[in-house]
C-alpha positions in Angstrom: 0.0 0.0 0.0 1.6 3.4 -1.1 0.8 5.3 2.2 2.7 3.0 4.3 5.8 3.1 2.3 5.7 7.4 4.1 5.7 5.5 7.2 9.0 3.3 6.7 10.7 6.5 4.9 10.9 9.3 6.4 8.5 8.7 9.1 10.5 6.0 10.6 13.8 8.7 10.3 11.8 10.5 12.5 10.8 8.1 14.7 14.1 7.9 16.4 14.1 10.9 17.6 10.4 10.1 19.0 11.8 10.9 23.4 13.0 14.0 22.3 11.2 17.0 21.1 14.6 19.3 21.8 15.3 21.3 18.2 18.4 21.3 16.2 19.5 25.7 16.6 19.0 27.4 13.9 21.1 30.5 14.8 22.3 33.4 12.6 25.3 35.3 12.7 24.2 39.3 13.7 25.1 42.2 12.1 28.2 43.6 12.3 28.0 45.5 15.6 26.1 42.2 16.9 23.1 44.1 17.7 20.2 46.1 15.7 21.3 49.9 16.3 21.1 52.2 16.7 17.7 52.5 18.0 16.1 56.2 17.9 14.6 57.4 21.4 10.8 56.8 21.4 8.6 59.2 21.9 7.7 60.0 25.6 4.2 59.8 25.2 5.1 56.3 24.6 8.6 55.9 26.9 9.1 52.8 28.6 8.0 52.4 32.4 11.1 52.7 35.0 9.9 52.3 38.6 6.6 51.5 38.2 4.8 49.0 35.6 2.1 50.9 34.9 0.1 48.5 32.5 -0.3 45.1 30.8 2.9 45.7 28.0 4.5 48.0 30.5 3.8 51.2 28.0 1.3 52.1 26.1 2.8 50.7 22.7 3.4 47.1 24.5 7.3 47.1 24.5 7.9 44.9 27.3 10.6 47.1 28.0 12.0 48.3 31.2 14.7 50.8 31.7 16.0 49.3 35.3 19.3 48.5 35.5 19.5 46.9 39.2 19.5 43.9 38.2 22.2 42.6 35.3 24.2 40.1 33.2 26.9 40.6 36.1 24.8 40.2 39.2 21.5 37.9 38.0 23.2 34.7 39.8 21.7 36.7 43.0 18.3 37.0 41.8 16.2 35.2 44.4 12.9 34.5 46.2 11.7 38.0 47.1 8.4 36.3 48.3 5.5 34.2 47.6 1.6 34.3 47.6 -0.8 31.8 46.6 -3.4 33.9 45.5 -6.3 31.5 46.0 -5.5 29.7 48.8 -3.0 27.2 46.2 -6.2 25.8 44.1 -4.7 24.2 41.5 -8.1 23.5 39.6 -7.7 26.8 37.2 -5.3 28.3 34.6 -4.1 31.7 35.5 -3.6 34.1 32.2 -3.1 38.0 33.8 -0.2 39.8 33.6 1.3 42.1 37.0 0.5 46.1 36.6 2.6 47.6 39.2 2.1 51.4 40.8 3.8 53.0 43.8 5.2 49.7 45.0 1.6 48.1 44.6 0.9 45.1 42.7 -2.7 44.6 41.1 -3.5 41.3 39.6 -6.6 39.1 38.4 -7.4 35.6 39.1 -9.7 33.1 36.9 -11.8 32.8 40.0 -13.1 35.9 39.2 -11.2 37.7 42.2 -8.9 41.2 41.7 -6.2 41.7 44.4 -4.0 44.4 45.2 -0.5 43.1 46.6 2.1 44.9 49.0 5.1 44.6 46.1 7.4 44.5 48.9 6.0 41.9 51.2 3.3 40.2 48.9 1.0 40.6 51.7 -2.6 41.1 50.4 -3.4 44.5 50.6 -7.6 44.1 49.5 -9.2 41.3 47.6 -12.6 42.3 45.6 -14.5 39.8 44.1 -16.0 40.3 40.4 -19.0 37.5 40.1 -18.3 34.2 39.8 -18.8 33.1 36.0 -15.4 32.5 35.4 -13.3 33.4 32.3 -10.2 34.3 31.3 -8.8 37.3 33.0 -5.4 38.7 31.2 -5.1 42.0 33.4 -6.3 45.1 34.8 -5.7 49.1 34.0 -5.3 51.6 36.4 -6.1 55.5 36.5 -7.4 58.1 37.9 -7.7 56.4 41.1 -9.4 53.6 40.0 -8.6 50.0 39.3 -10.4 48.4 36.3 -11.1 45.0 35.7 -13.5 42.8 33.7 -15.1 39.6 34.7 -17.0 36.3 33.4 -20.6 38.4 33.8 -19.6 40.5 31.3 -19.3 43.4 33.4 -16.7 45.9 33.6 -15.8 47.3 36.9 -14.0 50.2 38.6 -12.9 49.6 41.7 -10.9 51.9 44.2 -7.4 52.2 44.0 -6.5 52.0 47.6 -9.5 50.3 49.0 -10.9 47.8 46.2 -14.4 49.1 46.6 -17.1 49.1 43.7 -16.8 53.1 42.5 -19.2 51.6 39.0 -19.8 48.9 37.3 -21.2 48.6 33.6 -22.9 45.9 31.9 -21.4 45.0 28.6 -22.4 42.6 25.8 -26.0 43.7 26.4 -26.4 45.4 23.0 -29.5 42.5 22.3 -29.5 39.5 19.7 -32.0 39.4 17.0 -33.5 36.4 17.1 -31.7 33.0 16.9 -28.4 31.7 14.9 -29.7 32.8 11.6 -31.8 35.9 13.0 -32.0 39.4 12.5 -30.2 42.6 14.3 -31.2 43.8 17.5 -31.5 47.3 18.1 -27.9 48.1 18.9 -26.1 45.9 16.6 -25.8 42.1 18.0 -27.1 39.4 15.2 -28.1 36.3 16.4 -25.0 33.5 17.2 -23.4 33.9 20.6 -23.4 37.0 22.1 -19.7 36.6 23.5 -17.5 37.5 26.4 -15.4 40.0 27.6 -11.7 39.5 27.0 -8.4 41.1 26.9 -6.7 43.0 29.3 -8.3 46.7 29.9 -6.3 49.5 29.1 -6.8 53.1 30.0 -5.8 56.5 28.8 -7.0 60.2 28.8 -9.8 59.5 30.1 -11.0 56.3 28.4 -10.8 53.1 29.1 -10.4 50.3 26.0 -12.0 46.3 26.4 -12.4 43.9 23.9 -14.1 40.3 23.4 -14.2 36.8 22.3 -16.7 34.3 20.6 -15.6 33.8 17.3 -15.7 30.3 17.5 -19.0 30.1 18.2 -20.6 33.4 15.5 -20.6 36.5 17.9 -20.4 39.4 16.1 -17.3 41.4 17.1 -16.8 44.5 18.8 -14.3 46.7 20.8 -15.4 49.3 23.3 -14.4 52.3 24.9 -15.8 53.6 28.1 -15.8 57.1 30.3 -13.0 55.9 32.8 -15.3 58.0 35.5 -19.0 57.4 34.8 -18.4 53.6 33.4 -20.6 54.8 30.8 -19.7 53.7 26.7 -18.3 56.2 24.8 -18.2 54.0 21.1 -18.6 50.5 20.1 -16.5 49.5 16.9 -18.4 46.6 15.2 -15.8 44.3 13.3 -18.1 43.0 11.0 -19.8 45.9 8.9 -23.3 46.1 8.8 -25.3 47.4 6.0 -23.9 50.1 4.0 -21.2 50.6 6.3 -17.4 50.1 4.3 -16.5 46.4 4.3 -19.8 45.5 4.2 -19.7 43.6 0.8 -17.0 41.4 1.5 -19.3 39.5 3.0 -21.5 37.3 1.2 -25.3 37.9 1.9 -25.9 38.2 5.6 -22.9 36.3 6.5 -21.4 39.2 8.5 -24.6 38.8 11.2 -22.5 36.5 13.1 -19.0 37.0 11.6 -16.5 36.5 14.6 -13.8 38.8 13.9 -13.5 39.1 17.6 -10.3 41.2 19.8 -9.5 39.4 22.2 -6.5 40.9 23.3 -5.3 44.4 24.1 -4.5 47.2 21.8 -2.0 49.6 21.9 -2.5 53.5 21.8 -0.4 56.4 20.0 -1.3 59.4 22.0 0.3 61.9 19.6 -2.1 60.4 16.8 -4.6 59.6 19.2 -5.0 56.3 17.2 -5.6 52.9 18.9 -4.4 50.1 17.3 -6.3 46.9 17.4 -6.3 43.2 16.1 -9.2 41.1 14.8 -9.5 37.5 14.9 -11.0 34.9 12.4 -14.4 34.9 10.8 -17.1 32.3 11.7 -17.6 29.6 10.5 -14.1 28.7 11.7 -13.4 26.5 9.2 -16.0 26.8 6.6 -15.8 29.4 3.9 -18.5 28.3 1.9 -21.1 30.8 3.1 -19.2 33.6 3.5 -17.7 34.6 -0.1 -15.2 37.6 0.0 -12.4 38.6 2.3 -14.5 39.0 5.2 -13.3 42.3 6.6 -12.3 43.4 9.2 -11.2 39.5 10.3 -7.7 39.1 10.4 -7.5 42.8 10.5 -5.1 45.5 12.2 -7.5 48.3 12.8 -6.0 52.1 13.3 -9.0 53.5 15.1 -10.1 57.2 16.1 -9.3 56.8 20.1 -12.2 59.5 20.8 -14.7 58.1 18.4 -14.0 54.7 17.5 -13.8 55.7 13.4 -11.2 53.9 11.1 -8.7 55.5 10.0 -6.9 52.6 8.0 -7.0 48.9 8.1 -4.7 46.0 7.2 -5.6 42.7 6.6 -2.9 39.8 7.2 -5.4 37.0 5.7 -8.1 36.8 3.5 -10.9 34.9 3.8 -9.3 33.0 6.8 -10.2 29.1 7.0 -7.0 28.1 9.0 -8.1 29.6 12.7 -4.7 32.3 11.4 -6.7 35.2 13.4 -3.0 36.9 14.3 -5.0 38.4 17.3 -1.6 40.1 19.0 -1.1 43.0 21.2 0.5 45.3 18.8 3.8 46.8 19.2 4.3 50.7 18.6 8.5 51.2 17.4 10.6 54.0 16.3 12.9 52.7 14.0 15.5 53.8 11.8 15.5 52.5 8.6 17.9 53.6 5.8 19.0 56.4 7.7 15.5 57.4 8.2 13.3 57.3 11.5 10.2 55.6 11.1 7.0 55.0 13.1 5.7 52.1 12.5 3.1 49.4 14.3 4.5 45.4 14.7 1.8 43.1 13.7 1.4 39.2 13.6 1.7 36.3 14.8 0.0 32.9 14.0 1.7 32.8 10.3 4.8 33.2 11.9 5.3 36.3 10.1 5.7 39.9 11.3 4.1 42.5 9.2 5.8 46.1 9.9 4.1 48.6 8.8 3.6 52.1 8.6 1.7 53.6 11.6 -0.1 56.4 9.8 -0.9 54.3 7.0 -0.8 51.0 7.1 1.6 50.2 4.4 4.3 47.9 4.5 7.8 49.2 5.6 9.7 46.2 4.2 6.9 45.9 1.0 3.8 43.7 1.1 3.4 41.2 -2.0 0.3 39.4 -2.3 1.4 35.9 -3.3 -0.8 33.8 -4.9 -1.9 30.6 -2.8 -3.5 27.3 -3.5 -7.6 26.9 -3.7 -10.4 24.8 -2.8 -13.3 26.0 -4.9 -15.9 24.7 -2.2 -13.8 26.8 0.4 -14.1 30.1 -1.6 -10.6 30.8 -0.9 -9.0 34.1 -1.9 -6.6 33.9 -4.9 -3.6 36.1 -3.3 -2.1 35.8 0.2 -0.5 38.6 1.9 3.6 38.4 2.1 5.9 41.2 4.4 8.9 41.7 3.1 12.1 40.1 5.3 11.4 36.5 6.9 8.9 34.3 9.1 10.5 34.1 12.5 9.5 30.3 13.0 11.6 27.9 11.2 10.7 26.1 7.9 7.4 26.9 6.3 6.0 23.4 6.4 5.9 20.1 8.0 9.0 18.3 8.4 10.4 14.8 9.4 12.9 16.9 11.3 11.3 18.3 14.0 7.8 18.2 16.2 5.8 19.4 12.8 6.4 16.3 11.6 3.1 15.1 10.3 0.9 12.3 11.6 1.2 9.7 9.3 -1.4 9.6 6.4 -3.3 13.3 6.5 -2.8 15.3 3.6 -0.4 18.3 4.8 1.0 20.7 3.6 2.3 24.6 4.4 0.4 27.6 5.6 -2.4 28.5 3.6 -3.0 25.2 2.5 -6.4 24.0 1.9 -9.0 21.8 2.6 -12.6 20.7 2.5 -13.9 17.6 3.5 -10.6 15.6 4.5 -8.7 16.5 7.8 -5.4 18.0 6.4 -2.6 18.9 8.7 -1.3 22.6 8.4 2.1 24.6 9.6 2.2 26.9 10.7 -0.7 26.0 12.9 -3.5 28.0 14.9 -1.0 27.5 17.9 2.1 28.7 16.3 3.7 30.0 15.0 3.5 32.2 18.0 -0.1 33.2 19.0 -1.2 35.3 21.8 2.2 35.7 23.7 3.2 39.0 24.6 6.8 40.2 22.8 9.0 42.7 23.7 11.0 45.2 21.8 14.3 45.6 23.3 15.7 49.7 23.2 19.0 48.3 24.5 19.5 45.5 21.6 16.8 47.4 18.8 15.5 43.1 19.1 12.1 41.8 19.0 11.8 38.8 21.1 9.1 36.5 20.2 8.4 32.9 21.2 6.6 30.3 19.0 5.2 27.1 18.6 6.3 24.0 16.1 2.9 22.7 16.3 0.7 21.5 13.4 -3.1 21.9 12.8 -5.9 19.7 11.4 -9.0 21.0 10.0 -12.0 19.6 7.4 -15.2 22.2 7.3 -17.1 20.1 10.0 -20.0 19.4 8.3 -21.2 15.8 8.5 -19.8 15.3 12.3 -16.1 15.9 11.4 -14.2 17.2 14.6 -11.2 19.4 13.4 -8.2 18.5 15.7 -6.4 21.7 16.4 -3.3 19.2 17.6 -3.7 15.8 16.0 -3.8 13.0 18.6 -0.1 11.7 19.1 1.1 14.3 17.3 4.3 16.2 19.7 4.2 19.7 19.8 7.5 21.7 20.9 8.6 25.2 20.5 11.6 27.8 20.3 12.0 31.7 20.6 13.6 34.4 18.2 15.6 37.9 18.0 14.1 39.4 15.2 15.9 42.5 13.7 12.7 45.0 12.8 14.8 47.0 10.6 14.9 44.2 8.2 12.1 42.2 9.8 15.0 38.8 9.7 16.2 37.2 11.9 19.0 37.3 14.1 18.7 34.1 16.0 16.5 31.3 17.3 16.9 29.3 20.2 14.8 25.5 20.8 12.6 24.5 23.7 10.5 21.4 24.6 7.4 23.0 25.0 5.7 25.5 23.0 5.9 29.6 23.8 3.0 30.5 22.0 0.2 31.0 24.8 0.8 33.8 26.5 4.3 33.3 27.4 5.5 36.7 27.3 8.7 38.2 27.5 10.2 41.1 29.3 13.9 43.0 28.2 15.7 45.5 30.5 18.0 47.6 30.6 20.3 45.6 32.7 20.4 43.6 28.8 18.6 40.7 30.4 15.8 39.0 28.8 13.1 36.9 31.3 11.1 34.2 30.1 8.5 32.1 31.7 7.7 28.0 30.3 5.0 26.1 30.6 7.0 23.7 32.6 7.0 26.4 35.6 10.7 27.8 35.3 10.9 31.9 34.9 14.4 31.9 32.9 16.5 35.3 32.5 18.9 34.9 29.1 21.6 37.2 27.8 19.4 39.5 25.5 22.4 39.5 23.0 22.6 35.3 22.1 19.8 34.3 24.7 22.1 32.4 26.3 20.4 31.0 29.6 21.9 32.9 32.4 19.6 31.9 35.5 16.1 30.1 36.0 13.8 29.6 39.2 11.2 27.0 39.9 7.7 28.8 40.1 5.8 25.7 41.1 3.0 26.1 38.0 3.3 26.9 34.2 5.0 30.7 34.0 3.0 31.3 30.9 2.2 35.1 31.6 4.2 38.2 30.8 7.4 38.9 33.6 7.5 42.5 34.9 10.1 44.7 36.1 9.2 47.5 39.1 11.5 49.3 41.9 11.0 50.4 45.7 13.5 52.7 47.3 16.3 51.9 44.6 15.5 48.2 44.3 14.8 46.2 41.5 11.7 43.6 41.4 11.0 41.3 38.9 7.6 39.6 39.3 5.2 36.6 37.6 1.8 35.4 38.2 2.8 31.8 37.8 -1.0 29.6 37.2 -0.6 28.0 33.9 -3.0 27.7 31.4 -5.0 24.9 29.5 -3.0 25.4 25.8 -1.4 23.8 23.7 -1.1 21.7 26.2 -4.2 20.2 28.8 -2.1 19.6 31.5 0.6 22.2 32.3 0.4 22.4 36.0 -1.8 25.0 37.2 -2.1 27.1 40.7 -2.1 30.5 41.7 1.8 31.9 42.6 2.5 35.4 42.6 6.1 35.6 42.7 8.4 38.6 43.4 12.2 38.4 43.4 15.0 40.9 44.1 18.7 40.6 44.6 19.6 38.4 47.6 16.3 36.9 47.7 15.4 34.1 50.2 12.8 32.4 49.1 13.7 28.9 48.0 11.9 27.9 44.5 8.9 25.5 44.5 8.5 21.9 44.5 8.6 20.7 40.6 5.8 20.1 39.4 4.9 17.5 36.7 5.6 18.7 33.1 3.1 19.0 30.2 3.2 15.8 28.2 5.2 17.1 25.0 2.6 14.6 22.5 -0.8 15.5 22.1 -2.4 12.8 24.5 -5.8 10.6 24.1 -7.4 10.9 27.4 -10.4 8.9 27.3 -10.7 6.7 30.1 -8.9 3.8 29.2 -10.3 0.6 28.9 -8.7 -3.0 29.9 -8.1 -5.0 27.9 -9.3 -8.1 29.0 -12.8 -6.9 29.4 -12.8 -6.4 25.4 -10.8 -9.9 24.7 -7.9 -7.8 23.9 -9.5 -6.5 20.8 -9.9 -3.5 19.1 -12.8 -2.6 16.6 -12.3 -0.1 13.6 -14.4 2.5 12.1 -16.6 2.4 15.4 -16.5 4.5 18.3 -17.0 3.7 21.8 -19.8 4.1 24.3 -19.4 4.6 28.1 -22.8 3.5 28.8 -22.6 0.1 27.3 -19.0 -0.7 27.8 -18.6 -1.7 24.0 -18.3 -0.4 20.5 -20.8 1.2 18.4 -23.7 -0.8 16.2 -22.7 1.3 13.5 -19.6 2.5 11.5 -18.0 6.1 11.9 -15.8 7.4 9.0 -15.3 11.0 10.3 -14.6 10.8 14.4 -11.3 11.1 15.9 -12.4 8.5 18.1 -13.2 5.6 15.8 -11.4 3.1 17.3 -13.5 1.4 20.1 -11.5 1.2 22.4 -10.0 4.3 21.9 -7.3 3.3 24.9 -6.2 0.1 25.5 -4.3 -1.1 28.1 -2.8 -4.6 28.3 0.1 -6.2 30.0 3.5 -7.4 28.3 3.1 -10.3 26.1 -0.6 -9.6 25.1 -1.6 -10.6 21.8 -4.3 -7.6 20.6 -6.9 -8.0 17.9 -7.7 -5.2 15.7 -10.8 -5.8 13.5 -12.7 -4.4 10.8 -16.1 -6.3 11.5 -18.5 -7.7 8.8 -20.9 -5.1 8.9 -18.6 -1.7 8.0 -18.9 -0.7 4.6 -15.1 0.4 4.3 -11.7 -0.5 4.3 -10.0 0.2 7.7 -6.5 -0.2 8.9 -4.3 0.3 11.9 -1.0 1.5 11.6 1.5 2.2 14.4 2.9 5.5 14.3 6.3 6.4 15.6 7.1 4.1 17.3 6.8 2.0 14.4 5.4 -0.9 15.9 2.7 -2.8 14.0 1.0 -2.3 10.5 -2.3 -4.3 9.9 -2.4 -3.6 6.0 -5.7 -2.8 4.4 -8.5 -4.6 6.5 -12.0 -5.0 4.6 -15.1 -5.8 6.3 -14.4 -8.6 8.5 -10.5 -8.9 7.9 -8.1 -8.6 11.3 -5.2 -8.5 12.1 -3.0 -9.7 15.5 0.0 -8.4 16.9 1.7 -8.9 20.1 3.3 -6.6 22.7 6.8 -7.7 23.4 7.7 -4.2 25.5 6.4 -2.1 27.7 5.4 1.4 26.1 2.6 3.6 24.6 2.0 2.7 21.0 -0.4 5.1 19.1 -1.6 4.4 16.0 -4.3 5.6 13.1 -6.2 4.1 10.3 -4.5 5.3 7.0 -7.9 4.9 5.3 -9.6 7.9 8.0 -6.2 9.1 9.5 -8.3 11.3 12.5 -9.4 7.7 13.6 -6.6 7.5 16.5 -6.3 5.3 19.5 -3.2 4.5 22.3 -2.2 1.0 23.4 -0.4 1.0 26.9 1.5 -2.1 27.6 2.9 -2.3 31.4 
């Protein structure tokens, strides 16, 4: 059979390297002075923070950037345990996902439980704790001004709190604007069109006067919007809608009424150019996800950066990264706001990108490309209504290779179609890379003034996707799959790169990174260890154990003359399901005392089955293809399944050494079935028809996964122990 003949070439090459997911570098040689200067001084409306931290991205254009110099290359081997809260009591049942702000030696942080704490930065003793409701969500960080401290919550309500008390000052309801009527339905009054109505999302920001939030639910059809409220009344000031209604511009790249529940959600935080008074703000993907058939066009403003009137809300310019998006590429990043000099001229431009694994630079007053934008043309699926061009920055992607590989972690599951990014696909799971987790995805960079470096982390993971209908479940990280991931200095003069460095797991869900002045570069993983690098090679200098994944953004603050570095360390649920989780606000300072945390247990670098795992003697030690399994009778399906991940029945197997396993296609499937080990390389069965099997038996201990090359989604594990 022709498809196992991939699995004994280069499949099996890579199947040596199957206990190690560590990268070969891939590092470049800098430019003659070794780093990217020199880099112009930015503009003090947008300088970066010194003693204080004073938002989520540290300034206002989202540099990551502190100009601190306490703690160094020279002295970072004294970095130590400042202190240690466990926010909520050390539940480890939630992901934690907010970044520090840090004001006048006071720390102010969010939880998932739906709690907002302010946090002596000296002694991490809790200063006030105010609960916001109890639907829980995501919380990625608060703003402060004027006094107040705001935060959003699972209810959909926004809240302003006191600064040095945590009391309610106002709280608005958001998300309220009305559907009209159902999935397919018409407007409400205020502009919501049937689907989900969403949730609140993003870290808040605030300036002059105005506070900016955004939202999420394109996976499920809301219809996107950002908002901007009075910082003092609560009440909204303008309500961008992402998807243009009726004779509004954008409008007809939309098929029909297809922008009614069009996604193109922002669920992270913009940046702001107060000399321009522009805000800056990405889109996500259009809904349906995956299915382009019923929305012909190049769905604006998905997979848009928006320059918006930060007093009214208006466009000013728009740039869209992917047209007619059917890969989940949504490049929803907080964007960066850079000076630059380029060809002896200082630019001012706005950093953009991220899923594609592509930065697009461009101009911030226009929207044009600094480096040139060529619109490639791309391959098409005439049932997905693709768009024939595909947007291309000038310089280089900052992930490595541009499609799967036998080399690395993107190499493919055996028997999907695959291919690069913007490959496409209709009814047959194909595996993609760049995928929607990396590239990099919602991470938060930083732009270096000491180096003139970006620093952005990534993941080599791949993507599956058909367009659902019929039952299909798209696999955002094929089952056995491994997923792994890296970092890179990117020079944004040139948008190239200077140098990448490996790591096992991926660094592209909001892992953030933070440069100082003191050229260090902190980085949390997902396996809990905050690392600081040499910002020049990112050479690992120093690293600390923070007991749960470090996956939000480091920060830098001072009191009296001494330096802090702190992490809220709570791990998160992607790409991975089980990076350990908790709640550890860490702080730590020269000569700190605080010994690290225990270790916890690290993600599992291959995309795991986790369905309850069945014994094997209970099933005579067999395995039935094209059906799935059912909990409630304890036995396969009556009838066959050609589109289900899980269409192996038993999905897991466990059996001990020696055990002779069965797989079987029985009488009464229509199909051809199969079961091939992959990776490990273990077993093949060959093409099965209706009531063929095929034996093998376990001689070793191990997990062996395997697929059926006729419906490659159709995965299940064998344990043998």
């Amino acid at each position: 059979m022709e498809r196992r003949r991939f699995l004994t070439g280069a499949a099996a090459t890579a199947a040596v390297a199957t206990t190690s997911v560590a990268l070969a570098t891939d590092a470049r040689a800098a430019s003659a002075d070794g780093l990217a200067l020199p880099v112009p001084q930015q503009p003090v409306s947008l300088a970066a923070p010194r003693q204080n931290w004073p938002k989520v991205g540290g300034d206002l254009g989202n540099k990551n950037y502190s100009t601190l110099t306490g703690i160094d290359r020279r002295n970072i081997t004294e970095l130590g345990g400042a202190w240690h809260t466990n926010l909520e009591g050390g539940d480890t049942s939630q992901g934690q996902q907010s970044t520090v702000v840090a004001q006048n030696g006071v720390l102010y942080v969010q939880t998932t439980q739906q709690n907002v704490f302010a946090v002596n930065g000296r002694t991490g003793s809790v200063l006030w704790k105010t609960g916001v409701g109890t639907s829980r969500t995501n919380m990625r960080g608060v703003a402060v001004g004027g006094g107040l401290v705001f935060s959003a919550s699972g209810a959909n309500i926004l809240y302003a709190l006191d600064q040095a008390t945590g009391k309610v000052a106002w709280q608005t309801q958001l998300m309220n604007e009305g559907t009209g009527g159902g999935d397919t339905g018409g407007c409400g009054p205020d502009g919501e069109c049937g689907g989900t109505v969403g949730t609140l999302a993003g870290a808040v920001v605030y300036w002059d006067g105005l506070i900016y939030v955004g939202m999420q639910g394109s996976t499920a059809g809301a219809r996107g919007r950002s908002y901007a409220l009075d910082a003092k009344t609560g009440k909204v000031v303008w309500t961008f809608w992402s998807c243009p209604g009726t004779g509004e511009y954008g409008n007809d790249t939309w098929a029909g009424d297809s922008w009614q529940t069009g996604g193109a959600v922002c669920w992270l935080h913009p940046a702001v150019d107060p000399d321009t008074s522009t805000v800056y703000w990405a889109f996500g993907n259009p809904y349906p996800r995956t299915d382009g058939s019923s929305r012909e066009g190049t769905n604006l403003f998905a997979n848009c950066l928006l320059a918006l009137d930060a007093k009214t809300g208006k466009r000013k310019w728009h740039f869209q990264s992917v047209h007619h998006d059917i890969w989940d590429y949504d490049n929803v990043m907080s964007p960066l706001l850079l000076d630059l000099r380029i060809k002896n001229k200082t630019r001012k431009t706005v950093v953009y990108g991220s899923k594609v694994g592509m930065f697009y630079i461009l101009d911030r007053h226009t929207g044009e490309g600094i480096h040139g934008i060529e619109e490639r043309p791309v391959p098409q699926q005439a049932e997905q209504l693709t768009w024939p061009t595909q947007p291309y920055p000038g310089g280089e992607p900052f992930v490595p290779a541009s499609f799967p590989t036998p080399e690395n972690t993107t190499r493919p599951v055996p028997f999907y179609p695959n291919g690069g990014r913007f490959t496409p696909f209709w009814d047959r799971a194909t595996i993609v890379y760049p995928g929607a987790g990396g590239g990099a995805d919602w991470g938060a960079y930083s732009f270096s003034e000491s180096t003139g470096y970006i620093y952005a982390g990534y993941g080599l993971i791949n993507s599956s996707y058909s367009n659902t209908h019929g039952g299909r479940v798209n696999t955002a990280r094929p089952l056995g799959q491994y997923n792994s991931g890296g970092f890179a200095a990117i020079d944004p003069r040139t948008n190239t790169v200077v140098w990448r460095r490996d790591h096992p797991t991926a660094l592209s869900h909001g892992t953030g990174f933070l440069s100082t002045a003191g050229r260090l570069l902190f980085r949390g993983s997902l396996d809990g260890v905050l690392s600081a690098l040499d910002d020049a090679t990112g050479e690992e200098l120093w690293t600390f154990q923070c007991g749960a994944g470090a996956n939000t953004c480091p920060v830098s603050y001072e009191i009296d003359g001494e330096q802090y570095i702190a992490i809220l360390a709570g791990g998160n649920g992607l790409p991975y399901p089980d990076i350990p989780k908790g709640d550890h606000l860490w702080a730590f300072k020269r000569g700190g005392k605080v010994a690290p945390a225990p270790t916890p247990k690290p993600p599992n670098p291959r995309n795991d089955i986790t369905t309850t795992p069945v014994a094997g003697a209970s099933v005579s030690n067999t395995i039935t293809l094209g059906r799935t399994w059912s909990s409630t009778t304890k036995a396969p399906s009556t009838t066959e399944n050609l589109v289900s991940t899980g269409a192996v029945a038993p999905q897991s197997l466990t059996v001990p050494i020696g055990t002779t396993v069965t797989f079987l296609n029985p009488s009464a499937n229509a199909q051809a079935h199969g079961a091939v080990s992959f990776f490990e390389n273990e077993f093949d069965s060959g093409q099965l028809m209706p009531g063929e099997s095929f034996t093998h038996t376990f001689a070793k201990a191990g997990e062996y996964f395997f697929n059926d090359p006729e419906y490659p989604q159709a995965t299940g594990k064998i344990v043998v122990g």
